[in-house]
N, C-alpha and C positions, 0 to 999 in steps of 0.2 A: 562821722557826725561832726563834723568840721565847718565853720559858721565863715570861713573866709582859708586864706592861704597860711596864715599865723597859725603857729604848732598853740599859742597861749590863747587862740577863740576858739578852742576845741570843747565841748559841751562834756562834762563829768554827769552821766546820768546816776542817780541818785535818789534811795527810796526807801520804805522801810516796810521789813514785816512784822503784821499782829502773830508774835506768839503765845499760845493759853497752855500755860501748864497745869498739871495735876496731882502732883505730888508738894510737898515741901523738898523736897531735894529731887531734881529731875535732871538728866541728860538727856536732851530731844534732838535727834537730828535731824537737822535746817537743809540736808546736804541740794538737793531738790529742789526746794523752792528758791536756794540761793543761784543755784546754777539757770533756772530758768531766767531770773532778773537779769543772769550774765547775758543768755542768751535774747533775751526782747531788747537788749540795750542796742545789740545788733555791735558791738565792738567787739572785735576778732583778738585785738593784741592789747593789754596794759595792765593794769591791774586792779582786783576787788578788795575793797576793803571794808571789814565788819568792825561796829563799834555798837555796844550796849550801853544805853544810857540809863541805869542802875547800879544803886551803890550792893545791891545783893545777889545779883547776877551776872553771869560771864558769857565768855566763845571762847571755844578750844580748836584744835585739829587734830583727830587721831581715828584709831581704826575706827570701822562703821561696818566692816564684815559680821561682828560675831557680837551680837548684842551683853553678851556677860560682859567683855571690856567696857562697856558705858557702868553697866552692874557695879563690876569690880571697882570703878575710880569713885563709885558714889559710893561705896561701900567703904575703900582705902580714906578719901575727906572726911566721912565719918568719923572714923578711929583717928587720924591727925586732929582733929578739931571740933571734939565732942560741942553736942547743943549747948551743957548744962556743965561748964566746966568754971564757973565763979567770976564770970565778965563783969566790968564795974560797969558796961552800957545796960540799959535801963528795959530797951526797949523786948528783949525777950530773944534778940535776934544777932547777936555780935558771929556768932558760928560765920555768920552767913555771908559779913562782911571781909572776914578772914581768909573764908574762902576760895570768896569772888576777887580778894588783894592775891592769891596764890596761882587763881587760873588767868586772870586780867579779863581784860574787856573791849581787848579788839583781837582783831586776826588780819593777815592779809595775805591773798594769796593772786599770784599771776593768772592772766587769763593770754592762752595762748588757740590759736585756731575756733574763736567763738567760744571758748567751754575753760573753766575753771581748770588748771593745772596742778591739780591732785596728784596723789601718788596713789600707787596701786587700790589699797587697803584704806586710805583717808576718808575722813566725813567731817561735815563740818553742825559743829554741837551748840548748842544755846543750852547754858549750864545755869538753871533757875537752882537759888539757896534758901528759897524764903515763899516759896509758893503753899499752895496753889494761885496765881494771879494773871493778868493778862498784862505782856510784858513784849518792845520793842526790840527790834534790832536792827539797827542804821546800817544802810548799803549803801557804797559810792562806789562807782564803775569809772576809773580815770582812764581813757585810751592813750597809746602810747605816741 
């Protein structure tokens, strides 16, 4: 995707997906639709990077084989940082911000031979704290 001979006019394709959550504490995995964006960018080698632009939701990277692991970490954030534990924020939702400061709010992972550079057992999670809502996730595809 190269706009001239210069490695710096190289085009960073760049996009985002509508994610609609359902719960108030959701782990969804993106793994799928992120990898397709890798794959229509048609860049073989560089790297993706996720960024949610929400102060109450995240992106993680971890297993995506065995759905009780997304269970278990929504259940473990739970117990670390109950809803209703005396937050001086106002707005009914502090859990959610504490959260989302614990898992962050990007990720970035290498794309090597067209396809995202996973590891065996990884997926890639859009971790909503404060849903149910419809909610972004910024992709930028930088080739290398």
């Amino acid at each position: 995707m190269s706009t001239g001979s210069s490695k710096s006019a190289r085009h960073a394709p760049a996009g985002e997906l509508a994610v609609r959550t359902e719960r108030r504490t959701q782990l969804l995995d993106v793994t799928d639709a992120v990898a397709k964006m890798v794959q229509d960018s048609g860049v073989q080698s560089g790297v993706c990077y996720l960024y949610v632009p929400h102060t109450t939701a995240g992106v993680i990277i971890n297993e995506n084989a065995d759905p009780d692991v997304a269970a278990d970490m929504e259940a473990a954030l739970a117990r670390l940082v109950p809803k209703d534990a005396g937050y001086s924020h106002a707005e009914g939702n502090s859990d959610s911000h504490i959260k989302t400061a614990l898992v962050g709010t990007s990720a970035t992972i290498f794309i090597s031979g067209g396809q995202l550079e996973l590891g065996r057992w990884q997926g890639v999670f859009f971790c909503e704290f404060d849903g149910p809502r419809m909610r972004r996730l910024r992709v930028k595809i930088v080739p290398d």
